[in-house]
N, CA, C and O atoms as a GROMACS GRO file, in nm:
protein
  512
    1UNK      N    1  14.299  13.392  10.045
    1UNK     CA    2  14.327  13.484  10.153
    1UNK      C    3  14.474  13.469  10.192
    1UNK      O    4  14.524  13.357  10.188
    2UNK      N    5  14.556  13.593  10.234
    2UNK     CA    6  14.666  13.601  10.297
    2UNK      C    7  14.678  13.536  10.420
    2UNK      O    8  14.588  13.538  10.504
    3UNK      N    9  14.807  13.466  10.438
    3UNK     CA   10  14.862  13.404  10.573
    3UNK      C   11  14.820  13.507  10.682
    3UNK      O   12  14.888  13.610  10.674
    4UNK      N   13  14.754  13.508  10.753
    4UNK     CA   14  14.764  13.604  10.877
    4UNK      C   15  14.650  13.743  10.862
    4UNK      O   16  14.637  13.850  10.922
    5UNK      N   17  14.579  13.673  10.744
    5UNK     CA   18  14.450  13.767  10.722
    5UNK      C   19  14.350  13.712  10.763
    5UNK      O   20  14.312  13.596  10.765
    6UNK      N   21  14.285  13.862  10.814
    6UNK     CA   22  14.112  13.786  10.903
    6UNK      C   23  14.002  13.788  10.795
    6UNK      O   24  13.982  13.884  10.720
    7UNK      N   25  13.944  13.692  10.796
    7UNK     CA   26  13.832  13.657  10.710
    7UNK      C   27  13.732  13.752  10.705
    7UNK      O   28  13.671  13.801  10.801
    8UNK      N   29  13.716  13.781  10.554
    8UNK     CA   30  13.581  13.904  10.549
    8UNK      C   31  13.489  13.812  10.472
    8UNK      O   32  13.511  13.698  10.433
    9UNK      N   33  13.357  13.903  10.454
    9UNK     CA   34  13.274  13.888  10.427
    9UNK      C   35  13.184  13.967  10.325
    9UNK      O   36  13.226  14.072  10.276
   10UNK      N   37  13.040  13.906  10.288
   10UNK     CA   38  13.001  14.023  10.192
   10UNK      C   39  12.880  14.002  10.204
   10UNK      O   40  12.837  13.887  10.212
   11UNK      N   41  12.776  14.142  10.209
   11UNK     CA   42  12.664  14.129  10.277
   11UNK      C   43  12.552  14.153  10.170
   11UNK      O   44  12.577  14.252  10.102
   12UNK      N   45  12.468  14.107  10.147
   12UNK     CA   46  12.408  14.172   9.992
   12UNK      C   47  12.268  14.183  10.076
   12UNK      O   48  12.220  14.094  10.146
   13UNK      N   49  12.223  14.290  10.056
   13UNK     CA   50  12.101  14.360  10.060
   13UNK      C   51  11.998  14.403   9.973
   13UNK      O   52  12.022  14.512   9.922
   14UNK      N   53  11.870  14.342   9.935
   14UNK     CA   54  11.760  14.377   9.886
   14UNK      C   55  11.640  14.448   9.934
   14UNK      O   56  11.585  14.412  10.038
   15UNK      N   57  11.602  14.538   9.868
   15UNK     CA   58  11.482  14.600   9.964
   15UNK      C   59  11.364  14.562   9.834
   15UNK      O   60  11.378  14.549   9.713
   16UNK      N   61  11.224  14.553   9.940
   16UNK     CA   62  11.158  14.566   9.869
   16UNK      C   63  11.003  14.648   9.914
   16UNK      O   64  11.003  14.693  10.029
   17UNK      N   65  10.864  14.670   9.824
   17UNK     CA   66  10.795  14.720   9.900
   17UNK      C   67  10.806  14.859   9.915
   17UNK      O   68  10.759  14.909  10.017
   18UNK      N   69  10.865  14.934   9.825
   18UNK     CA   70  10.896  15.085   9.784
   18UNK      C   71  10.750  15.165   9.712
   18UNK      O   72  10.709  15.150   9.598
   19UNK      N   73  10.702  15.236   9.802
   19UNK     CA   74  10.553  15.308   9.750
   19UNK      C   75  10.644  15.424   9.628
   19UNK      O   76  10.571  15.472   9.542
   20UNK      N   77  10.730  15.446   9.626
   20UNK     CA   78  10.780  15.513   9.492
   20UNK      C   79  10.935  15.506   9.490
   20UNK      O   80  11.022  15.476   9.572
   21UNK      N   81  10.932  15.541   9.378
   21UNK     CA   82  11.141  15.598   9.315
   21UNK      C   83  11.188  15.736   9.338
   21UNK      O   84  11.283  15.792   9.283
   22UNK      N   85  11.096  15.790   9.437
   22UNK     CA   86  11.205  15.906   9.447
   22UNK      C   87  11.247  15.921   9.615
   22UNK      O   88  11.180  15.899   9.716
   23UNK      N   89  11.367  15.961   9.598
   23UNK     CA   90  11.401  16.034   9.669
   23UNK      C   91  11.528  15.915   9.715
   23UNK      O   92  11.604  15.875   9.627
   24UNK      N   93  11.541  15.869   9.850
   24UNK     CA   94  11.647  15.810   9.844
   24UNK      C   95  11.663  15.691   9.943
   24UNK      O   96  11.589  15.681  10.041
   25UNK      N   97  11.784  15.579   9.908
   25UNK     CA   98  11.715  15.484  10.028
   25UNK      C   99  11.852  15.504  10.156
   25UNK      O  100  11.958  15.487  10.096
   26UNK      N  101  11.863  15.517  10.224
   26UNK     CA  102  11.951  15.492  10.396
   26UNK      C  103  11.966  15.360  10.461
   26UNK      O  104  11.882  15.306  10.532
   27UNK      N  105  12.101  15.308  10.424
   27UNK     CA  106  12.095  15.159  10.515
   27UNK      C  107  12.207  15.223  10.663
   27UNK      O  108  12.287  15.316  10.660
   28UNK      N  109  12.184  15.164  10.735
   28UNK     CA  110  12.273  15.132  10.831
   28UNK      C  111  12.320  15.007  10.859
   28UNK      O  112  12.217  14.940  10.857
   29UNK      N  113  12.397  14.943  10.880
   29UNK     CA  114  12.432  14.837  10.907
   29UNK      C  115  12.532  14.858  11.016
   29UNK      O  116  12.616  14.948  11.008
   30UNK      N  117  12.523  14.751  11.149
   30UNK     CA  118  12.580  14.762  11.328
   30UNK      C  119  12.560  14.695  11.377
   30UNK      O  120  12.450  14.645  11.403
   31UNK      N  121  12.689  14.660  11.416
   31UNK     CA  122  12.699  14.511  11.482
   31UNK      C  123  12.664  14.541  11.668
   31UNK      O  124  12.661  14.449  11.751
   32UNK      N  125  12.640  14.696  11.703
   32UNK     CA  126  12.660  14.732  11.848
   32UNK      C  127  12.508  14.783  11.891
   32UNK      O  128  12.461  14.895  11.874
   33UNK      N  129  12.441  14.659  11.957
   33UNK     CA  130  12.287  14.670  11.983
   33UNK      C  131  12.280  14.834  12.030
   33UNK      O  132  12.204  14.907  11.966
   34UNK      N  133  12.359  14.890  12.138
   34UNK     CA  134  12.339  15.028  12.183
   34UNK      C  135  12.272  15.083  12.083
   34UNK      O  136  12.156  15.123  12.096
   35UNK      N  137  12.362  15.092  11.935
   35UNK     CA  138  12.354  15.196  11.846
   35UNK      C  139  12.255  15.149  11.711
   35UNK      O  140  12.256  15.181  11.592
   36UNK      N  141  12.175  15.061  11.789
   36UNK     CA  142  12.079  15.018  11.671
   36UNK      C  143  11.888  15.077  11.732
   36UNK      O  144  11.831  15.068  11.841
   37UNK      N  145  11.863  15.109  11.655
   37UNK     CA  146  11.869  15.124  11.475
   37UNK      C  147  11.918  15.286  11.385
   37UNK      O  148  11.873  15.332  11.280
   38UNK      N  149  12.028  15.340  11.480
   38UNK     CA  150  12.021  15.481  11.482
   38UNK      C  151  12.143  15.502  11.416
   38UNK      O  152  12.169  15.602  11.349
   39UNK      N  153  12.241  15.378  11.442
   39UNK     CA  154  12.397  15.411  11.432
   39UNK      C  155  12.456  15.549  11.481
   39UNK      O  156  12.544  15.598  11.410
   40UNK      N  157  12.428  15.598  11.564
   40UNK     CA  158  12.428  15.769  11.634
   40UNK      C  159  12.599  15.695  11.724
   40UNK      O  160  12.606  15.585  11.779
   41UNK      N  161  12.705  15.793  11.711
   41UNK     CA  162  12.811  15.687  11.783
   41UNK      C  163  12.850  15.606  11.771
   41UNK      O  164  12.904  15.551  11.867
   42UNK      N  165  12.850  15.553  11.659
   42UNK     CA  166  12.893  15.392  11.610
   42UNK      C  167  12.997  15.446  11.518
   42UNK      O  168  12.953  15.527  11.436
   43UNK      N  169  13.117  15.420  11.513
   43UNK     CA  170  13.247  15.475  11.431
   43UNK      C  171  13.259  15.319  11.345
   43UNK      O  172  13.308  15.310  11.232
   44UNK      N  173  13.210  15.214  11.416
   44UNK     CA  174  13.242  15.127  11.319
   44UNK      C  175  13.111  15.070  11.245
   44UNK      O  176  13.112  14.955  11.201
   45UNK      N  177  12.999  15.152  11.234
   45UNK     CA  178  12.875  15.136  11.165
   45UNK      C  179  12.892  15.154  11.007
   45UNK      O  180  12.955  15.255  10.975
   46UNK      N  181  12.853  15.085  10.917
   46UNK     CA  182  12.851  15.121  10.782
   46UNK      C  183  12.716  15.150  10.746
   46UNK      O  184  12.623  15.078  10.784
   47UNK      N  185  12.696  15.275  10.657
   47UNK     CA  186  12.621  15.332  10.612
   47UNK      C  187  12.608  15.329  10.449
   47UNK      O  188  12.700  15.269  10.395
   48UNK      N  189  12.531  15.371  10.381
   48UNK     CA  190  12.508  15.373  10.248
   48UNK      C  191  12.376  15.415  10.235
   48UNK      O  192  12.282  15.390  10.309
   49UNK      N  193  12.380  15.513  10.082
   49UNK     CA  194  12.263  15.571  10.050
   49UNK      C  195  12.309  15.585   9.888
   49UNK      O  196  12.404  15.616   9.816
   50UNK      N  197  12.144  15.530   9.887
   50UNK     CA  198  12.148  15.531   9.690
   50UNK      C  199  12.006  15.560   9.682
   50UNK      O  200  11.917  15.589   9.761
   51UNK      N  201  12.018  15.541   9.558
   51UNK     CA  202  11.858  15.615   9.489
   51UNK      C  203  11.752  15.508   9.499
   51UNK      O  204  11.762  15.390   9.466
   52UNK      N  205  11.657  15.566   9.548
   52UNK     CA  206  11.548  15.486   9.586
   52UNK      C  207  11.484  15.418   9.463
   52UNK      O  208  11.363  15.394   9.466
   53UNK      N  209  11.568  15.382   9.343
   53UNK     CA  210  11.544  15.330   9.237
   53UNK      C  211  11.619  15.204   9.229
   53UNK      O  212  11.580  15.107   9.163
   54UNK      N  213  11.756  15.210   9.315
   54UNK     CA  214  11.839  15.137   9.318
   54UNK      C  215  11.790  15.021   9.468
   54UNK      O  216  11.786  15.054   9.587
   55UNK      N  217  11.761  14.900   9.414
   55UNK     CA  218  11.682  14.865   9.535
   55UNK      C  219  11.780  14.758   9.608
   55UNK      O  220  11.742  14.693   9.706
   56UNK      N  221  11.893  14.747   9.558
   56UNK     CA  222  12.019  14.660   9.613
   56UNK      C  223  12.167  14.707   9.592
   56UNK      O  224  12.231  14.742   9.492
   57UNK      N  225  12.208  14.689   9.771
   57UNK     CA  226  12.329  14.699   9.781
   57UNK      C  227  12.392  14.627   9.846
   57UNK      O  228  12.330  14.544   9.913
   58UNK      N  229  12.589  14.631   9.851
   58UNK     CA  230  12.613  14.507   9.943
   58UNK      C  231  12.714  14.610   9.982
   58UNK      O  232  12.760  14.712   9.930
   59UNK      N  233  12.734  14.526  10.127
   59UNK     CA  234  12.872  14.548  10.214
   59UNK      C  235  12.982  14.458  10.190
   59UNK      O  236  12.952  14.339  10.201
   60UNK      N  237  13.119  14.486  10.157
   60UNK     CA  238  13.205  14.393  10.140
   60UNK      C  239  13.289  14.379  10.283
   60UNK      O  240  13.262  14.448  10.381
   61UNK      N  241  13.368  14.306  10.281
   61UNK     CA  242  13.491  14.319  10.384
   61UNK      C  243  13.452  14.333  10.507
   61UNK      O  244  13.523  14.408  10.574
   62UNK      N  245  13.315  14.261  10.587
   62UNK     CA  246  13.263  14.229  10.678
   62UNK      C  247  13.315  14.135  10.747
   62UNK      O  248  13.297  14.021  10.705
   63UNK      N  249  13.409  14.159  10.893
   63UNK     CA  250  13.420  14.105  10.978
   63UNK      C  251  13.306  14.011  11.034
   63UNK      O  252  13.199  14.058  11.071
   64UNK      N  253  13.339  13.853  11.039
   64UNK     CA  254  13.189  13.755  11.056
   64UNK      C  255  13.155  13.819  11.194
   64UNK      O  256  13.233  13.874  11.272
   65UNK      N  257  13.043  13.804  11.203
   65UNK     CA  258  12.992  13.891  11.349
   65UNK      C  259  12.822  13.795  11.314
   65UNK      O  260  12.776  13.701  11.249
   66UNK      N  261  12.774  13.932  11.436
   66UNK     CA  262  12.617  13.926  11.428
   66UNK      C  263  12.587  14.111  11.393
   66UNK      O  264  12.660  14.201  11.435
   67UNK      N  265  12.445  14.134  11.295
   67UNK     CA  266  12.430  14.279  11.287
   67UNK      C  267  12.308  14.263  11.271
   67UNK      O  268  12.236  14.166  11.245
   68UNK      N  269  12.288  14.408  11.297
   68UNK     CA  270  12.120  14.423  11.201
   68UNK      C  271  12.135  14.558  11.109
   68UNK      O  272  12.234  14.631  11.121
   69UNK      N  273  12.050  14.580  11.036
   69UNK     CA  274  12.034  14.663  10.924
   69UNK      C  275  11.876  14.726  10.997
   69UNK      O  276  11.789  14.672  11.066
   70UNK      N  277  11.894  14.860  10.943
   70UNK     CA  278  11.778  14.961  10.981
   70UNK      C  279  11.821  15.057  10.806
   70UNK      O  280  11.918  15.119  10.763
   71UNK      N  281  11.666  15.015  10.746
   71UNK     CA  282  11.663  15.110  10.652
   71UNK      C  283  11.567  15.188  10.663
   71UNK      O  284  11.461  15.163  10.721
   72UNK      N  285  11.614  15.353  10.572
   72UNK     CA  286  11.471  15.437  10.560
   72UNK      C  287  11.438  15.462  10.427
   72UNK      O  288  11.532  15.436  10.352
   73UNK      N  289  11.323  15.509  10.363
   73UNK     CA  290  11.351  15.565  10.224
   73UNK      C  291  11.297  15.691  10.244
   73UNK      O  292  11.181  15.714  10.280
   74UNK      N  293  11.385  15.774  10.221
   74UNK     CA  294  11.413  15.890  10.267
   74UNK      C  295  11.339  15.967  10.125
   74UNK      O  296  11.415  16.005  10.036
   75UNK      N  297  11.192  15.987  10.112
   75UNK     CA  298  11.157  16.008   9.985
   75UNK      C  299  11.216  16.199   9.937
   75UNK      O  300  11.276  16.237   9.836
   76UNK      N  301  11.180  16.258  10.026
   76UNK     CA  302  11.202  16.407  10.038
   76UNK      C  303  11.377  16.513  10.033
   76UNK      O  304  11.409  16.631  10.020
   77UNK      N  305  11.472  16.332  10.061
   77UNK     CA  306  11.618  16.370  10.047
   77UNK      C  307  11.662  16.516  10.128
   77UNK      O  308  11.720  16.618  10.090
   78UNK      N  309  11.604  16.474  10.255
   78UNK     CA  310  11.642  16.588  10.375
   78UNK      C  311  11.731  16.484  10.517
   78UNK      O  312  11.744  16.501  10.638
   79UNK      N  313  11.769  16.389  10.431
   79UNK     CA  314  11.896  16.304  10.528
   79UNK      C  315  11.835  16.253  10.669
   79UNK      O  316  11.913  16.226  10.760
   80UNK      N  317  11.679  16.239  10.690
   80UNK     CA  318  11.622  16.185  10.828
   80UNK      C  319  11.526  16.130  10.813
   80UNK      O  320  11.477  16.195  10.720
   81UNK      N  321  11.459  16.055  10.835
   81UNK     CA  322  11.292  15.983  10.910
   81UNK      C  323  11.190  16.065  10.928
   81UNK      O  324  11.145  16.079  11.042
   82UNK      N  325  11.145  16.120  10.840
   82UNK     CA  326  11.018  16.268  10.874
   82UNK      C  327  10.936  16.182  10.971
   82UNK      O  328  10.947  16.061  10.947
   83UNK      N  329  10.858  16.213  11.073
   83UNK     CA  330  10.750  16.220  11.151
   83UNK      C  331  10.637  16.261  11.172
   83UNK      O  332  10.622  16.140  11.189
   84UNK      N  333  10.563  16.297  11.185
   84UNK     CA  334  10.398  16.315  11.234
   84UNK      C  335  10.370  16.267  11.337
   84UNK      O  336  10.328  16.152  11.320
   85UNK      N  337  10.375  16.320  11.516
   85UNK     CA  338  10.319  16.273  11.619
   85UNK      C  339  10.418  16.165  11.616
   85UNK      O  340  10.393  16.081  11.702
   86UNK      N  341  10.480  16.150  11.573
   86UNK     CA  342  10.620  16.033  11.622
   86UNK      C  343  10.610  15.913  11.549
   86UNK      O  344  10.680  15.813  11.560
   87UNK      N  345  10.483  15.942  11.449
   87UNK     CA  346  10.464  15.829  11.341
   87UNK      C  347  10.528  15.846  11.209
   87UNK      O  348  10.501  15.951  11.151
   88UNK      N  349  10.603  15.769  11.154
   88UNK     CA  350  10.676  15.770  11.043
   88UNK      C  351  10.589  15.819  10.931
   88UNK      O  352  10.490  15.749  10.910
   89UNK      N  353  10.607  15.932  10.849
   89UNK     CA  354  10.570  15.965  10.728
   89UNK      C  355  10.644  15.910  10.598
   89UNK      O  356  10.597  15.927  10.485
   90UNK      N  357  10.736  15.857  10.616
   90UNK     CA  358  10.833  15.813  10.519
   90UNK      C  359  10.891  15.632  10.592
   90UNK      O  360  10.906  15.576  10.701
   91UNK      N  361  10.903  15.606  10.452
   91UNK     CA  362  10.924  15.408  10.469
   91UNK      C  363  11.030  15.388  10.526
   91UNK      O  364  11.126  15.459  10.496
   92UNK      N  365  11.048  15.263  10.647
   92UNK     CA  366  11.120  15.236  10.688
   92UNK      C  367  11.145  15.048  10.707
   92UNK      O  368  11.044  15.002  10.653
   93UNK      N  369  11.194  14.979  10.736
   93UNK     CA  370  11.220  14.821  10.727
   93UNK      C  371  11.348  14.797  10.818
   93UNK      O  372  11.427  14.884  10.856
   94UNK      N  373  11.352  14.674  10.841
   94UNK     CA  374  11.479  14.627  10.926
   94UNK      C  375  11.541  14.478  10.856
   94UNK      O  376  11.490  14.414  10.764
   95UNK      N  377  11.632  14.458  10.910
   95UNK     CA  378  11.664  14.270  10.872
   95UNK      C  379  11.560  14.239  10.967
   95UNK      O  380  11.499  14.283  11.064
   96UNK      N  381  11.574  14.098  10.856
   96UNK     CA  382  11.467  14.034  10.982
   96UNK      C  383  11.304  14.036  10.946
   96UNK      O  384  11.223  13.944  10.945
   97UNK      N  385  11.290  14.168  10.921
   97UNK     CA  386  11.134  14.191  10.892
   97UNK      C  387  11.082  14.163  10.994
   97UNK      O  388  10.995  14.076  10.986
   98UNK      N  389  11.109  14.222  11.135
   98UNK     CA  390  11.034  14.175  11.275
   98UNK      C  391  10.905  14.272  11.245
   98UNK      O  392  10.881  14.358  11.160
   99UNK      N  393  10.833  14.215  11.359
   99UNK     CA  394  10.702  14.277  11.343
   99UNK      C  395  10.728  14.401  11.433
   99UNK      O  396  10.811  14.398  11.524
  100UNK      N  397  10.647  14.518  11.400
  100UNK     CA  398  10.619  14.632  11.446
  100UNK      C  399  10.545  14.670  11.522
  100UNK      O  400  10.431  14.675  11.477
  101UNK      N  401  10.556  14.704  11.631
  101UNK     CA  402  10.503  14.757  11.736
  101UNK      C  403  10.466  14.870  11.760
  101UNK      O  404  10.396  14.924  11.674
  102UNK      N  405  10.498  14.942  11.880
  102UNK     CA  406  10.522  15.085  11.912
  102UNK      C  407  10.692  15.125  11.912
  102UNK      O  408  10.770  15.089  12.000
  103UNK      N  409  10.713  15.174  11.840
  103UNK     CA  410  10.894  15.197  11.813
  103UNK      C  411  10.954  15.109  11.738
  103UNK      O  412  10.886  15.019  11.689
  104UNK      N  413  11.103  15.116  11.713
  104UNK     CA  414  11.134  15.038  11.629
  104UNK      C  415  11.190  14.948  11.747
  104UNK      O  416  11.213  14.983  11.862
  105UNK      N  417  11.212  14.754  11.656
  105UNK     CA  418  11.251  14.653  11.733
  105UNK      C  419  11.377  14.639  11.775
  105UNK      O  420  11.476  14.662  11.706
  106UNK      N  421  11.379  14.600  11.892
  106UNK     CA  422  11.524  14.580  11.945
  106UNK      C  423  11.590  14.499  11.875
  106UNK      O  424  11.535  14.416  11.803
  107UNK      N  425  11.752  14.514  11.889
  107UNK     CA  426  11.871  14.460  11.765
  107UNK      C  427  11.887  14.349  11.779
  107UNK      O  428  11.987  14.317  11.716
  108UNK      N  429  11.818  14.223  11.855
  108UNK     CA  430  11.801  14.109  11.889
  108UNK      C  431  11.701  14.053  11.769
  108UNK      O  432  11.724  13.961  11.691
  109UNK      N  433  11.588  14.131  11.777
  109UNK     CA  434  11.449  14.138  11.676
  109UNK      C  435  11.528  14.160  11.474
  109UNK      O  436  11.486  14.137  11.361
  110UNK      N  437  11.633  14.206  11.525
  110UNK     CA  438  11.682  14.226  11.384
  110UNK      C  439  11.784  14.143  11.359
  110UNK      O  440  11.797  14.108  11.241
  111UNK      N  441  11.860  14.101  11.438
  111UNK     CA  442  12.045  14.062  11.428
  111UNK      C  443  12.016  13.942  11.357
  111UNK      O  444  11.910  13.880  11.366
  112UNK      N  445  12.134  13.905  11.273
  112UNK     CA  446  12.162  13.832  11.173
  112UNK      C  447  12.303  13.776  11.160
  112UNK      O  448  12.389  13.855  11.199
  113UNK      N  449  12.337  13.688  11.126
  113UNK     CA  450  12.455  13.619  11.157
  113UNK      C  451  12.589  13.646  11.007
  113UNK      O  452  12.565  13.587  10.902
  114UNK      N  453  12.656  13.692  11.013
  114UNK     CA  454  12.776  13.707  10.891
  114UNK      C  455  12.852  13.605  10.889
  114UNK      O  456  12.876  13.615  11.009
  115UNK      N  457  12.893  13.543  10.868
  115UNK     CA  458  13.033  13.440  10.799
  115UNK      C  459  13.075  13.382  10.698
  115UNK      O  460  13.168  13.301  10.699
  116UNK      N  461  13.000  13.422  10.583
  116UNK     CA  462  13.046  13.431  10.468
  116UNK      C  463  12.926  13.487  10.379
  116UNK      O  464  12.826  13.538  10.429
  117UNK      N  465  12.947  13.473  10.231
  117UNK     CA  466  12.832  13.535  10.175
  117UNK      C  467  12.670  13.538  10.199
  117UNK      O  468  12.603  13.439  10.171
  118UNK      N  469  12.614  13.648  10.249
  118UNK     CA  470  12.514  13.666  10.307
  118UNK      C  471  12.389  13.753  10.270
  118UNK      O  472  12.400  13.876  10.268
  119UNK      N  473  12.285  13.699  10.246
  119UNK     CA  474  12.161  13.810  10.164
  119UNK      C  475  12.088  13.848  10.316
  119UNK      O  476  12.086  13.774  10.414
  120UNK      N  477  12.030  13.978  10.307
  120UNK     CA  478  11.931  13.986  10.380
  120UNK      C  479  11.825  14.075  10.278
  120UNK      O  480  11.852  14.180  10.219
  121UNK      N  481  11.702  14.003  10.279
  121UNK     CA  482  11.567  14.103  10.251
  121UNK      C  483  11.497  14.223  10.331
  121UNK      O  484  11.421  14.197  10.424
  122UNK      N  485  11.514  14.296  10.309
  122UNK     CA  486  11.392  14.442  10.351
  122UNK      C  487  11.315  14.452  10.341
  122UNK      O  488  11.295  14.526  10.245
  123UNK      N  489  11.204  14.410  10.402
  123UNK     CA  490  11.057  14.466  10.290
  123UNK      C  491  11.019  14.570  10.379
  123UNK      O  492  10.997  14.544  10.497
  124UNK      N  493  11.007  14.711  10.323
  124UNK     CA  494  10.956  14.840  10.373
  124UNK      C  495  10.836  14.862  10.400
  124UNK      O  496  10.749  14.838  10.317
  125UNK      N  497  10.806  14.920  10.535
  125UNK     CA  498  10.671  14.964  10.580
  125UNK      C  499  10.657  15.106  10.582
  125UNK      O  500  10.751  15.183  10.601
  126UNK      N  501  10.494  15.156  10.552
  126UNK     CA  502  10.463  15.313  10.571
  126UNK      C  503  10.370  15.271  10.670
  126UNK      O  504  10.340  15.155  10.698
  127UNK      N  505  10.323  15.393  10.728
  127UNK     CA  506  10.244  15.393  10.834
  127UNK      C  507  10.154  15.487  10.823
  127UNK      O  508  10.043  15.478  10.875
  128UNK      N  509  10.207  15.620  10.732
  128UNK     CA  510  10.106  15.710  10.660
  128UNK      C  511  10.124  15.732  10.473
  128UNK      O  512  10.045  15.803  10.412
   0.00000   0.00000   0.00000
């Protein structure tokens, strides 16, 4: 590292628990509880989307912090969380793997610590 450079990081992400390969997977990754699990307003939220075949990705150049990750697998590739009565039709997971309730878990239930090379697991839930 450069004299007077701030230490990054690199975040590697696995999902697992995929009821199929199509369509697509949605990470968010946010270090700002407000904007979790939605990243809606978060300018410094990182996002990524790959093929729901592709079941790992990483973030590089991560400022050490605390975050959580909110994934969807977006099987239908219409860029959102389909619903039914406010129940997820399409897979969703967090860091953490907190347990599920009514809504998704607060960013406490998810947050995870960065400071140097870092895995987190996904394992995806359906509900229909």
């Amino acid at each position: 590292m450069l004299p007077g450079a701030s230490p990054t990081a690199r975040l590697d992400v696995d999902v697992s628990g995929m009821r199929s390969a199509k369509g697509l997977i949605q990470v968010c990754l946010t270090a700002d509880p407000d904007n979790f699990p939605n990243c809606v307003d978060d300018a410094r939220a990182s996002t990524k989307t790959v093929p729901a075949r592709q079941h790992a990705m990483a973030f590089e150049g991560l400022p050490p912090g605390r975050y959580a990750l909110a994934v969807i697998h977006d099987e239908n590739g219409n860029a959102k969380l389909d619903t039914f009565a406010g129940i997820p039709r399409e897979g969703f997971g967090f860091s953490q793997n907190p347990a599920i309730r009514f809504g998704p878990p607060k960013f406490n239930s998810a947050r995870f610590e960065v400071a140097g090379p870092t895995r987190q697991q996904v394992r995806m839930k359906y509900m229909l």
